[in-house]
C-alpha positions in Angstrom: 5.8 -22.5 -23.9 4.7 -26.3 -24.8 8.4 -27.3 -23.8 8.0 -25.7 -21.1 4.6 -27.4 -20.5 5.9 -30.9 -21.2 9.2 -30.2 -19.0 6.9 -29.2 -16.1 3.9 -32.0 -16.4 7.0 -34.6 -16.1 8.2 -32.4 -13.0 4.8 -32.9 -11.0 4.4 -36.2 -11.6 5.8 -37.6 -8.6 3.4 -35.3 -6.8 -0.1 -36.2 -8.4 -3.0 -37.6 -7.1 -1.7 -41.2 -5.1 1.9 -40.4 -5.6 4.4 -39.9 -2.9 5.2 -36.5 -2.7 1.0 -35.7 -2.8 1.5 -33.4 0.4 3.8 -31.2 -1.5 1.7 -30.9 -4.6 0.1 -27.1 -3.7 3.9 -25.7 -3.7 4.3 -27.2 -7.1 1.2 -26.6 -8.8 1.6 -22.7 -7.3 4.2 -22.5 -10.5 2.3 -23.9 -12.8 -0.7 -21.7 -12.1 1.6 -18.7 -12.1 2.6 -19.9 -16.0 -0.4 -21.4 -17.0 -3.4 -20.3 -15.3 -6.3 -19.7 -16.8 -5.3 -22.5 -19.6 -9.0 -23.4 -20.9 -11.4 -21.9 -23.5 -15.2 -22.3 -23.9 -16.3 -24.3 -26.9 -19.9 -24.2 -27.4 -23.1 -22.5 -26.6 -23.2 -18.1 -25.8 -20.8 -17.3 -23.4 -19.5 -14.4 -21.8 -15.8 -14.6 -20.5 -13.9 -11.9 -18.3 -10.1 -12.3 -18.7 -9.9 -10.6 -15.2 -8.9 -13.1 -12.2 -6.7 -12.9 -9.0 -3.4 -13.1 -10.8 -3.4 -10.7 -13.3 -5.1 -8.3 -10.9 -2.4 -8.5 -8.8 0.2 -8.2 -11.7 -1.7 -5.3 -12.7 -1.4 -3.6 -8.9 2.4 -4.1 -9.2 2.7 -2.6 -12.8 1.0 0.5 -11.2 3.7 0.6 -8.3 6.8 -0.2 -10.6 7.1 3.9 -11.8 7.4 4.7 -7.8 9.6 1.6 -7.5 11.8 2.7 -9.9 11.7 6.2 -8.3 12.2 5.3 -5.2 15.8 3.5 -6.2 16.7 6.5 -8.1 15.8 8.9 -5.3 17.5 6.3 -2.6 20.5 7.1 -4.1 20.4 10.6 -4.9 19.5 11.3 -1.5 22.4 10.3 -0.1 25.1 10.7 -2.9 24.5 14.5 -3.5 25.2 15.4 0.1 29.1 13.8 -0.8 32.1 16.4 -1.9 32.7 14.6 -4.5 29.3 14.4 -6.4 29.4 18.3 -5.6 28.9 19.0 -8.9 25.9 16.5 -9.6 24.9 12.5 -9.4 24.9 10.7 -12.6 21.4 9.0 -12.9 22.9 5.0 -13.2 25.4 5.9 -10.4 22.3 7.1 -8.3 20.4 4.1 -9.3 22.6 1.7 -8.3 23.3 3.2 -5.0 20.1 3.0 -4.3 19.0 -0.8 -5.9 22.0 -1.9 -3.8 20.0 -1.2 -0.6 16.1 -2.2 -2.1 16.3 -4.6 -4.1 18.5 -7.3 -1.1 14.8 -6.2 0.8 12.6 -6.9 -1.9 14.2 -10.5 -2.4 14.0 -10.9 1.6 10.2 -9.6 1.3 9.1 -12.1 -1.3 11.8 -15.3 0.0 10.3 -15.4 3.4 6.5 -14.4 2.5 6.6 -16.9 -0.1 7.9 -19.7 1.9 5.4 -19.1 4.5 2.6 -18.8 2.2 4.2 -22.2 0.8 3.8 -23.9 3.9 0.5 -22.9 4.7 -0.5 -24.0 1.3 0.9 -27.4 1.9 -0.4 -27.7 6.0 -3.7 -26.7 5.5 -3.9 -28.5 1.9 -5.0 -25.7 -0.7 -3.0 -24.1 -3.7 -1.1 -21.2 -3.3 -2.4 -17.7 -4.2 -1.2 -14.7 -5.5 -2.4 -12.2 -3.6 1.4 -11.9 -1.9 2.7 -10.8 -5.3 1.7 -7.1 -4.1 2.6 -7.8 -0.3 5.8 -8.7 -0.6 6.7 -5.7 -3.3 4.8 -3.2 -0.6 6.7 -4.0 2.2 9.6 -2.9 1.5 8.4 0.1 -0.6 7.1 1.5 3.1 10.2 0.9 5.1 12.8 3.0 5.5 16.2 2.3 3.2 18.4 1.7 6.1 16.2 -0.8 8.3 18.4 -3.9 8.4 16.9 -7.1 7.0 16.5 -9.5 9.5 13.9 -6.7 10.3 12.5 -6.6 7.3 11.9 -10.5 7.4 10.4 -10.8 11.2 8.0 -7.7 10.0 7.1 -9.8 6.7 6.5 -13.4 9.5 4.3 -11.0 11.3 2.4 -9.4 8.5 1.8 -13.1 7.0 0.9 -14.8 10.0 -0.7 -12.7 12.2 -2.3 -10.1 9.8 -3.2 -12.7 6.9 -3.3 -16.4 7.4 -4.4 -16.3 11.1 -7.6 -15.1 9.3 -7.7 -17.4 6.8 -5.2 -16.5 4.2 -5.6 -14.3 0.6 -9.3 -12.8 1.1 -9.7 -13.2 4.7 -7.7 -10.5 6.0 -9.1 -7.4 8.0 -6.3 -5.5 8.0 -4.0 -4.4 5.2 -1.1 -7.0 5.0 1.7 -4.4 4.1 0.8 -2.0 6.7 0.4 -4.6 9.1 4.0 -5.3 8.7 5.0 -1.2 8.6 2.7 -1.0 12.1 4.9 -3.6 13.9 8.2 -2.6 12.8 7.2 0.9 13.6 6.2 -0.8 17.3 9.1 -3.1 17.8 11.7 -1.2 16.2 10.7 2.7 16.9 14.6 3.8 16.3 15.1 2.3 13.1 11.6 3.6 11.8 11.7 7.0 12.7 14.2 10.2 13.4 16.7 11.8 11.3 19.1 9.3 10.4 16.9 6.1 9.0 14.9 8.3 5.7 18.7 8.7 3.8 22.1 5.8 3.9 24.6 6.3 5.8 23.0 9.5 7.4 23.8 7.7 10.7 27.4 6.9 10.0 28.7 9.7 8.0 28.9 13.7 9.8 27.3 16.1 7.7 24.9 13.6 5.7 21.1 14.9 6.8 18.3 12.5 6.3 15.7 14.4 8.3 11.9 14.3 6.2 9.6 17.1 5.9 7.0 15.9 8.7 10.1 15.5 11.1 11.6 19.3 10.5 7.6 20.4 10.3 7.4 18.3 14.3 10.4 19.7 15.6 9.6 23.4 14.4 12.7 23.0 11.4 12.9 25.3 8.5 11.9 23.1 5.9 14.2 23.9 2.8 11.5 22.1 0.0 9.5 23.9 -2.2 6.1 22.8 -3.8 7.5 21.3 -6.6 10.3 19.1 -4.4 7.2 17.8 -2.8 5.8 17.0 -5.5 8.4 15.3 -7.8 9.4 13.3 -4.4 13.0 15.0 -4.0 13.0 14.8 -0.8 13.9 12.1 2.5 11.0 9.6 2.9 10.3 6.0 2.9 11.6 4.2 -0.4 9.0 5.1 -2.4 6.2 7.3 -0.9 7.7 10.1 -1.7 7.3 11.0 -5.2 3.2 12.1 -5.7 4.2 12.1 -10.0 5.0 8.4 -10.0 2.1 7.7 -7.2 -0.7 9.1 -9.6 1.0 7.6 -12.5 -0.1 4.2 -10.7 -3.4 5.3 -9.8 -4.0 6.2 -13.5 -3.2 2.6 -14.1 -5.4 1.4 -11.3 -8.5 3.7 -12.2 -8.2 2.8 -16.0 -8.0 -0.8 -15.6 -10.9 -0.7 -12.7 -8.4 -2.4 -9.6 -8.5 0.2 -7.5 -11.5 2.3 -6.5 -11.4 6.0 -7.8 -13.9 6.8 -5.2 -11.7 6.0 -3.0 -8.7 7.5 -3.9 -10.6 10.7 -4.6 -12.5 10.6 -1.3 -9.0 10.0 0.7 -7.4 13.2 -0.9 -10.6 15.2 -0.3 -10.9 14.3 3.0 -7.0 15.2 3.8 -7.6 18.7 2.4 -10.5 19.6 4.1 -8.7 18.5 7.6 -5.5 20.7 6.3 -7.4 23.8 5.0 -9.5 23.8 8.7 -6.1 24.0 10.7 -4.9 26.4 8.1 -7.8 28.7 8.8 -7.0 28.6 12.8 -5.2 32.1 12.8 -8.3 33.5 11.2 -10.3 32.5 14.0 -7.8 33.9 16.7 -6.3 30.7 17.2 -2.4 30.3 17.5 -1.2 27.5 15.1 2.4 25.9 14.8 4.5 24.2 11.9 2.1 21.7 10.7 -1.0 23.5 11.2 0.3 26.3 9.3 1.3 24.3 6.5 -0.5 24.9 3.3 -3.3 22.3 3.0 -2.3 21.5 -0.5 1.1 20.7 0.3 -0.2 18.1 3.4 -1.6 15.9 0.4 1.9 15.6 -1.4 4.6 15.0 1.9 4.7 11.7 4.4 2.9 8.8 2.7 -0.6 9.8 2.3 -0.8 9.4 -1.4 1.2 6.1 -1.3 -1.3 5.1 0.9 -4.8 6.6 -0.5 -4.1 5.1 -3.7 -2.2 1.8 -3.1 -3.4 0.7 0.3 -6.7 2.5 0.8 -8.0 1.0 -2.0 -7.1 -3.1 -1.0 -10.3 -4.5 -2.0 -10.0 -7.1 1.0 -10.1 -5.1 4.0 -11.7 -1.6 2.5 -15.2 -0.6 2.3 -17.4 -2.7 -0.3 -20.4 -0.6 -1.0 -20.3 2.7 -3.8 -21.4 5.3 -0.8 -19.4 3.1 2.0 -16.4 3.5 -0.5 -16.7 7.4 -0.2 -16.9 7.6 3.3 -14.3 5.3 4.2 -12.1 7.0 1.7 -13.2 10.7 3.4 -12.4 9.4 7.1 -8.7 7.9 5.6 -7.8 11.5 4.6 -9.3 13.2 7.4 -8.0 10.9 10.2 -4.5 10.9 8.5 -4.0 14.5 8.7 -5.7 15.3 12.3 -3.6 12.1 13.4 -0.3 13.8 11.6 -0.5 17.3 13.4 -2.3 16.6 17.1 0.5 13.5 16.8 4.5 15.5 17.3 5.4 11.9 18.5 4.3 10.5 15.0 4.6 13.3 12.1 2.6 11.0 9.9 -0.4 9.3 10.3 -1.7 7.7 7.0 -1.1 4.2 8.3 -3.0 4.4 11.6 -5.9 5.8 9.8 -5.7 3.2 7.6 -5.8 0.1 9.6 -8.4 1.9 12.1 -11.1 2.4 9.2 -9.7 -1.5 8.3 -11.1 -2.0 11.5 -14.7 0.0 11.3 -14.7 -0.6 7.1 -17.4 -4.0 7.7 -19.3 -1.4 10.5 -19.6 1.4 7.3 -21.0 -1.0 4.9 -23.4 -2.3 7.5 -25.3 1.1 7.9 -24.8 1.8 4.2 -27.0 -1.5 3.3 -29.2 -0.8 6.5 -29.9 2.5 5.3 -30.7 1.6 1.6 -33.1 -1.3 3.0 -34.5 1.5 4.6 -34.9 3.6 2.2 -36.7 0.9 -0.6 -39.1 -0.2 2.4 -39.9 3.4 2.4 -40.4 3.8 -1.1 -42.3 0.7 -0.9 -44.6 1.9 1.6 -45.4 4.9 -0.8 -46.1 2.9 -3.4 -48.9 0.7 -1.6 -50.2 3.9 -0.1 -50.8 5.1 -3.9 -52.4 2.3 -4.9 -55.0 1.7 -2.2 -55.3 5.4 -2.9 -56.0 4.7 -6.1 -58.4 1.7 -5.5 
């Protein structure tokens, strides 16, 4: 590392303080914080010192997504290779993979090459370092789209997102809405064909007869036979976005985010509860003489493993930016995620799935639930106060 050091100190000279290239200096120094950052030590006098910062929060968020990453490639491939003739009798796991990388991975470089450079320039306009709050944007992004959405897509989605969604607020921090989900909502909007239907969830289902790519929530909408068990849902065998699909490798990451304290287990918790108790009230609609369909009829406890709900409880509910701050505003915004997703999901047959609108729309009222959280506790201590005075001129 100190050859590195020395080989990057002569780099940025040119760009230091006075020099010629000053302007440029954020874009520069934005690698050597990557490498180097935190790079001092305390030396004297009691101290306490939290390893924890921005960076290796965010490094920690993306270990937690690589397992549904990794999944997602896998079952990318399957997907489509195991409805050929000629992997009839099964799909090797590499050549699976590889089918699948081929397709993710070009959107992943796309994600992170034009998010960067943006983030770059911003840095360099506006005269601050670079952050790196867009190492888990630009690995999200693609990890919500489906795997056949062409890339130019993928990039005027991932301009959008950045500009509109995060630096038009004021960059890393600033943002109201969730970044990654900003850029699913407007691809979703500007590019309804390629975001939704039968033919974008699996490759080639467009191209080649015979090759279905229809997901659960779509043959659920359209009043299909679904032809998944439990357990399919579960393990994330199924059509779906690249990698919402498999609930194993989604709690996997949530274990990592609970046990390290980056993401909020009330939260995630609260999101899961709330979903349930929406399903298992439209599952209990034909007890109370009410006639049902597809999706109201669906066991509640399979609504918490299809569509993207537990992608998005536990990796995008839980943004610390734009979700609730407060312990009792984190339950109830977590609740109304759940809830909303599920009543948006079935009273929706246009939009099977409705995890990111609910979302973004308790983004929206998230500042609004911490408000009458603290409002309420103030409340309650000038209450408590109140009975405390009375006591003591009682006392007197």
């Amino acid at each position: 590392m100190e050859w590195i050091r020395q080989r990057l100190d002569k780099f940025k000279e040119p760009f230091g303080k006075g020099k010629k290239l000053e302007k440029y200096a954020p874009a520069i120094n934005a690698l050597d914080t990557f490498l180097f950052t935190p790079n001092h030590t305390t030396k004297t006098g009691a101290h306490i010192r939290d390893g924890v910062d921005l960076k290796r929060t965010m490094i920690t968020v993306v270990l937690a997504l690589i397992p549904a990453l990794i999944f997602g490639m896998w079952n990318g491939g399957y997907q489509y290779l195991h409805q050929l003739p000629e992997y009839a009798d099964g799909v090797p796991f590499m050549d699976a993979f590889l089918e699948g990388a081929s397709k993710i991975v070009p959107m992943i470089i796309v994600s992170y090459a034009i998010g960067l450079g943006i983030e770059f320039a911003f840095a360099i306009f506006r005269g601050h370092e670079v952050n790196e709050g867009y190492l888990v944007t630009g690995l999200l992004i693609p990890m919500v789209m489906p795997i056949d959405i062409p890339l130019w897509m993928v990039g005027v989605s991932v301009v959008f997102s950045v500009i509109i969604g995060k630096e038009a607020f004021g960059g890393t921090g600033m943002n109201i809405l969730n970044p990654a989900l900003t850029a699913r909502a407007f691809a979703f909007f500007a590019y309804p064909t390629y975001m939704s239907g039968n033919t974008v969830w699996v490759h080639n289902a467009y191209e080649i007869d015979g090759v279905s790519g229809e997901t659960i929530l779509g043959k659920l909408a359209s009043g299909t036979e679904v032809p998944y068990n439990t357990m399919d849902m579960f393990s994330g065998m199924i059509p779906g976005s690249i990698a919402e699909t498999s609930t194993i490798c989604i709690l996997a990451g949530a274990l990592i985010l609970v046990l390290t304290k980056v993401g909020s287990w009330r939260i995630i918790l609260s999101g899961f509860i709330g979903a349930a108790i929406m399903a298992f009230i439209f599952n209990s609609l034909p007890a109370l003489g009410v006639e049902g369909n597809d999706l109201t009829n669906f066991p509640w406890y399979n609504h918490l493993v299809i569509g993207g709900l537990a992608f998005g409880v536990v990796f995008m509910a839980t943004d610390p930016v734009s979700a609730a701050q407060t312990m009792r505003g984190k339950w109830i915004y977590g609740f109304l995620i759940g809830f909303f997703a599920v009543m948006i999901r079935i009273f929706n047959p246009a939009y099977p799935e409705g995890i990111m609108l609910a979302i973004l729309l308790m983004n929206v009222f998230s500042p609004v639930i911490d408000h009458y959280v603290i409002q309420a506790n103030i409340k309650k201590r000038k209450k408590r106060l109140g009975a405390v005075k009375g006591q003591v001129k009682t006392a007197v």
